[in-house]
C-alpha positions in Angstrom: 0.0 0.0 0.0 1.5 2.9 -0.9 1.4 6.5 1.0 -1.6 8.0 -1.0 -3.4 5.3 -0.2 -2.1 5.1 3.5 -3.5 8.5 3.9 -6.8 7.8 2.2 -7.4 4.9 4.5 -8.1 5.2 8.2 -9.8 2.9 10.8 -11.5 3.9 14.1 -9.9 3.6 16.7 -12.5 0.9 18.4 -12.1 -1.1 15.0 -15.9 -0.6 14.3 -15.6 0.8 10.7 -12.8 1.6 7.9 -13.0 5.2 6.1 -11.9 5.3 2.8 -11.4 8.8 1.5 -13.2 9.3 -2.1 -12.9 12.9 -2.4 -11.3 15.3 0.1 -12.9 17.7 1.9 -12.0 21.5 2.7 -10.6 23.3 5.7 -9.9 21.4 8.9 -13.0 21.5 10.6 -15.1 18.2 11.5 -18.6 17.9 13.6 -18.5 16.9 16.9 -21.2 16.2 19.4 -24.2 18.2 18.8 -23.3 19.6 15.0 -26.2 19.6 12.9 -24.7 17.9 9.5 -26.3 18.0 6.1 -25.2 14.1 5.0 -26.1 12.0 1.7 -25.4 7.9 2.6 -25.8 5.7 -0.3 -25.4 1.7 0.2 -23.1 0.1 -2.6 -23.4 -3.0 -0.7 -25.2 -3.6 2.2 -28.7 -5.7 0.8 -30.4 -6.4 4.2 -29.4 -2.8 5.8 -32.1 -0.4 5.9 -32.7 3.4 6.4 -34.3 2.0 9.9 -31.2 0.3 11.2 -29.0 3.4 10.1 -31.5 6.1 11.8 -30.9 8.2 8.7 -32.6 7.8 5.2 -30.9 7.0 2.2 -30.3 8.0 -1.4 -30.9 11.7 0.0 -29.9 14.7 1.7 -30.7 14.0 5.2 -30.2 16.1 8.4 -27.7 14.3 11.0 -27.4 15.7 14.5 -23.9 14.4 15.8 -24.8 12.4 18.9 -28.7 11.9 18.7 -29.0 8.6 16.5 -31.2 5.9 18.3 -31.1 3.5 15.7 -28.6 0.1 16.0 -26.0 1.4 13.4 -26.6 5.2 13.9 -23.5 6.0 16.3 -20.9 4.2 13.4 -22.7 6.5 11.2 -22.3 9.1 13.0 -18.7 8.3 13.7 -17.6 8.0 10.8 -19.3 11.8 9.8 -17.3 12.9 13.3 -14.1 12.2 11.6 -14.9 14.0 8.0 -14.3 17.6 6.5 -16.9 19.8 4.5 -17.6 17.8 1.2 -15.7 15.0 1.9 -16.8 11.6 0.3 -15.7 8.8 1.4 -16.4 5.1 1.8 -17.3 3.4 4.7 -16.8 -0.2 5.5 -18.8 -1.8 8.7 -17.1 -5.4 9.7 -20.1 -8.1 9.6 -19.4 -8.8 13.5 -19.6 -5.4 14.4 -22.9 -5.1 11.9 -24.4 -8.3 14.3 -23.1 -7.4 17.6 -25.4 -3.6 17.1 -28.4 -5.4 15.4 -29.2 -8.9 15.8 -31.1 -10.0 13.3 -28.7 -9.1 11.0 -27.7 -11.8 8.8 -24.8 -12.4 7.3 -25.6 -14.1 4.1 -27.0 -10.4 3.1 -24.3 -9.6 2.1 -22.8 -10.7 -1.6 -19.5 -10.7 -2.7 -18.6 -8.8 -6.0 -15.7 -7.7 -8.2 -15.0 -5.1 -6.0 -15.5 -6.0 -2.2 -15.0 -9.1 -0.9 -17.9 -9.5 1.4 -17.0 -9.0 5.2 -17.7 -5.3 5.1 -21.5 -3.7 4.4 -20.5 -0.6 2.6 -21.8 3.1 2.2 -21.1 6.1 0.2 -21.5 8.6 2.9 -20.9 12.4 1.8 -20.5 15.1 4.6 -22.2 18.1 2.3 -22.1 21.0 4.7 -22.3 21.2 8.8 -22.5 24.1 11.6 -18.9 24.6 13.3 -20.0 23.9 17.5 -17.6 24.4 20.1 -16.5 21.7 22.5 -18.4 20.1 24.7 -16.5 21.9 27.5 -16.2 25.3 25.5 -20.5 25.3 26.0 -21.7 27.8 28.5 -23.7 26.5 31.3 -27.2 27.0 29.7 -26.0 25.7 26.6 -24.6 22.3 28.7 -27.7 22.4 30.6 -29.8 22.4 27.0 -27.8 19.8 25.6 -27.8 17.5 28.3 -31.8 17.5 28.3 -31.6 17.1 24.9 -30.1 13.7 25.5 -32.4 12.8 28.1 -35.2 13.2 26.3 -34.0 11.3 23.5 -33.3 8.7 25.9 -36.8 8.8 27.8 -38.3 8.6 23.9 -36.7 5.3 23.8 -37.8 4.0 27.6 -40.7 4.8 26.5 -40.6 2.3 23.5 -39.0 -0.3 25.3 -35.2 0.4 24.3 -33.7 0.1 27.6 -30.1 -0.3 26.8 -30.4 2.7 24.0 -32.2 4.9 26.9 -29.6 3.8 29.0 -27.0 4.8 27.1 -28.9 8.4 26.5 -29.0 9.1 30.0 -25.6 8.2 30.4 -24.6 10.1 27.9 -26.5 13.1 29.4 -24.4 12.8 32.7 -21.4 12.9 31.1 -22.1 16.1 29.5 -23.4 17.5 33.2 -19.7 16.3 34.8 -18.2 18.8 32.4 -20.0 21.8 34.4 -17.7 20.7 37.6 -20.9 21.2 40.2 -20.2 18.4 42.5 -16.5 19.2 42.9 -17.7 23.3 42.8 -14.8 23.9 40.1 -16.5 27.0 38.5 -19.5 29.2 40.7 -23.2 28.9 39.3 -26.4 31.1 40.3 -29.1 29.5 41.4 -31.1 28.8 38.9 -28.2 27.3 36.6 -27.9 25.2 40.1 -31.5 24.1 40.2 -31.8 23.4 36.4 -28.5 21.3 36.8 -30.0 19.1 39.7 -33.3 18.8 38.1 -31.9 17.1 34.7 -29.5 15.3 36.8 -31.7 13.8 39.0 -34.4 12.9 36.5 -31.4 11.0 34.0 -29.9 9.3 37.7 -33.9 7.9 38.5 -34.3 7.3 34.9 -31.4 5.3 34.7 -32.2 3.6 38.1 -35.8 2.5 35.9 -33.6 0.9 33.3 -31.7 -1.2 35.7 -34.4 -2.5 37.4 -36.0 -3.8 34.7 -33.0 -5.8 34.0 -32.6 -6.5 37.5 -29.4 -4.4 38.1 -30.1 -4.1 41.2 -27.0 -2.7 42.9 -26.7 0.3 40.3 -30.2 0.8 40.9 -29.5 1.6 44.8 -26.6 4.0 43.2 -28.3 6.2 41.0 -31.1 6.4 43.8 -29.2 7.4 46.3 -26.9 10.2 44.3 -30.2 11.7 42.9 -31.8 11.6 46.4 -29.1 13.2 48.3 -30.1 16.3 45.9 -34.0 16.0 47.0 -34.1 13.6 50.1 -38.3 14.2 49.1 -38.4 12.6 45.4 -40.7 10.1 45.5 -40.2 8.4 42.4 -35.8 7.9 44.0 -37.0 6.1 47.6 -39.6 4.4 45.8 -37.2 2.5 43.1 -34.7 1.8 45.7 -37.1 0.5 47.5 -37.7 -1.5 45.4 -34.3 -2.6 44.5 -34.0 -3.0 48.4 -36.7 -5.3 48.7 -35.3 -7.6 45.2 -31.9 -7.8 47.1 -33.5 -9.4 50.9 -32.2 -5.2 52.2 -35.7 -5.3 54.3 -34.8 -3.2 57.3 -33.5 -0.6 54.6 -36.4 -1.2 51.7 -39.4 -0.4 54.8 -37.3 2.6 55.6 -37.8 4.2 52.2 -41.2 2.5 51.3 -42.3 4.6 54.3 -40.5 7.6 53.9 -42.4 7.1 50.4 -45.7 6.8 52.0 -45.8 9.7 54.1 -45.0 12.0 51.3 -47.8 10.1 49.4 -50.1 8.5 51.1 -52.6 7.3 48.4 -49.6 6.5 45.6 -51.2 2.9 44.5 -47.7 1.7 43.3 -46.1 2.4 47.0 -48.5 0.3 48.5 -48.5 -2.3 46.5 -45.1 -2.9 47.0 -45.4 -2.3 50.3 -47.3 -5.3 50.3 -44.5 -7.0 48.1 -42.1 -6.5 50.7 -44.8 -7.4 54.1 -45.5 -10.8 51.9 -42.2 -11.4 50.9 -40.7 -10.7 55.1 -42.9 -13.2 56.0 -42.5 -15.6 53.8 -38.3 -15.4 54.5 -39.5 -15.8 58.1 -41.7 -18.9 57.3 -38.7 -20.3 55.5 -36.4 -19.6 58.4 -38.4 -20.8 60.7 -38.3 -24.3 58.2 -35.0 -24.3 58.3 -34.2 -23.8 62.4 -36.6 -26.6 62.8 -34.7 -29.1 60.8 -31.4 -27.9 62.3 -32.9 -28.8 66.2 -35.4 -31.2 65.1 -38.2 -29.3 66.6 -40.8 -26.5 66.1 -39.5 -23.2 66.0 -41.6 -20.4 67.7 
């Protein structure tokens, strides 16, 4: 290979696609999180990978927002568009494996050899026509953090919504990461208080959000986490003692679910969902004693009062 083609070439760093350089671009420039792109993607040979998996339509100028792609293969997209100058075309291969480890149902057979690929890659024409410069991720000023980072959530609570746990999951984390950068928990840089209370009220709905993701997959540890950093902004949020409550009550924690289930209580009395886990936790205490009992009995061989 020689150095023209060297310099044409480039793969990510996480080995998830190859980029190779059709036409260069202009200028020095590339997107970064939150650009707003104006991109054209067109498959050369990709049979069974749609505009759905992608998250962006093809065969036309479509809008790309550097960081908001839900879809399976959207962030490669995305990516690869990250590392591109204006008018750039370029090429971009996606390894099968990486193709199946993002979507599943992807099958491999989808994709045919020809003359000119030799079938492990799915590959796009992707053109970067023209994009917004945006300043860092650190560079934002604190409304503009604060705005971005909701941004994220939302995206994030779109997909709880519809059942995409690990894509929400990834939104809200995502949405943190951008609040770290604003140094309020280590008080780096001074705030008023309403940047302050805008801060804690995204933070704390993404950290209870992402405590609902994990304990539908029964994370229950992390769930106890995120609970507790979002309730030791509002000792009072409901929706915080509730979850770890919860999450107290998976783990045997009784002493320490009852404790927040009642907390819970008294700030809502008639909340249906705290009472009937409430009930959850009484049934399950005395069935663990039941089975204690059991247990103590066959030790001494003899009732057990």
């Amino acid at each position: 290979m020689d150095n023209q083609q060297e310099k044409s070439r480039w793969e990510s760093p996480d080995k998830s696609f190859i980029k190779i350089i059709k036409q260069e671009g202009k200028g020095l420039s590339k997107p970064n999180d939150g650009t707003k792109c104006l991109v054209n993607i067109i498959p050369l040979v990709a049979n069974s990978v749609t505009d759905e998996v992608i998250g962006y339509k093809l065969n036309e100028d479509v809008a790309m927002c550097i960081g908001n792609g839900d879809a399976e293969l959207s962030e490669v997209f995305e990516a690869c568009v990250e590392s591109m100058t204006e008018n750039e075309t370029s090429e971009l291969l996606i390894p099968l494996d990486i193709i199946k480890n993002k979507w599943p149902d992807f099958k491999n057979e989808s994709i045919t050899e020809t003359s000119n690929y030799d079938g492990s890659n799915a590959v796009f024409q992707v053109q970067l026509k023209k994009f917004s410069p945006r300043k860092q991720i650190w560079e934002l000023e604190p409304h503009e953090k604060i705005k971005r980072a909701t941004e994220l959530k939302e995206i994030g609570s779109d997909n709880f919504k519809r059942g995409k746990l690990s894509v929400a999951e990834k939104f809200y984390t995502k949405c943190l990461k951008v609040l770290i950068t604003m140094g309020v928990e280590k008080t780096i840089t001074e705030y008023d208080e309403d940047q302050i209370r805008a801060y804690n009220s995204v933070r704390c709905a993404a950290l209870l959000n992402l405590a609902a993701c994990q304990l539908k997959c029964n994370r229950f540890e992390f769930v106890i986490e995120h609970c507790t950093k979002a309730l030791a902004v509002d000792h009072k949020n409901v929706k915080g003692l509730y979850r770890r409550g919860q999450a107290y009550t998976a783990i045997n924690e009784f002493e320490k679910a009852k404790e927040d289930l009642n907390h819970a209580l008294e700030l809502e009395p008639k909340n249906k969902a705290i009472i009937t886990q409430m009930k959850a936790l009484n049934s399950k205490i005395k069935l663990h004693c039941e089975q204690y009992k059991k247990g103590m009995s066959k030790m001494f061989g003899g009732p057990v009062t």
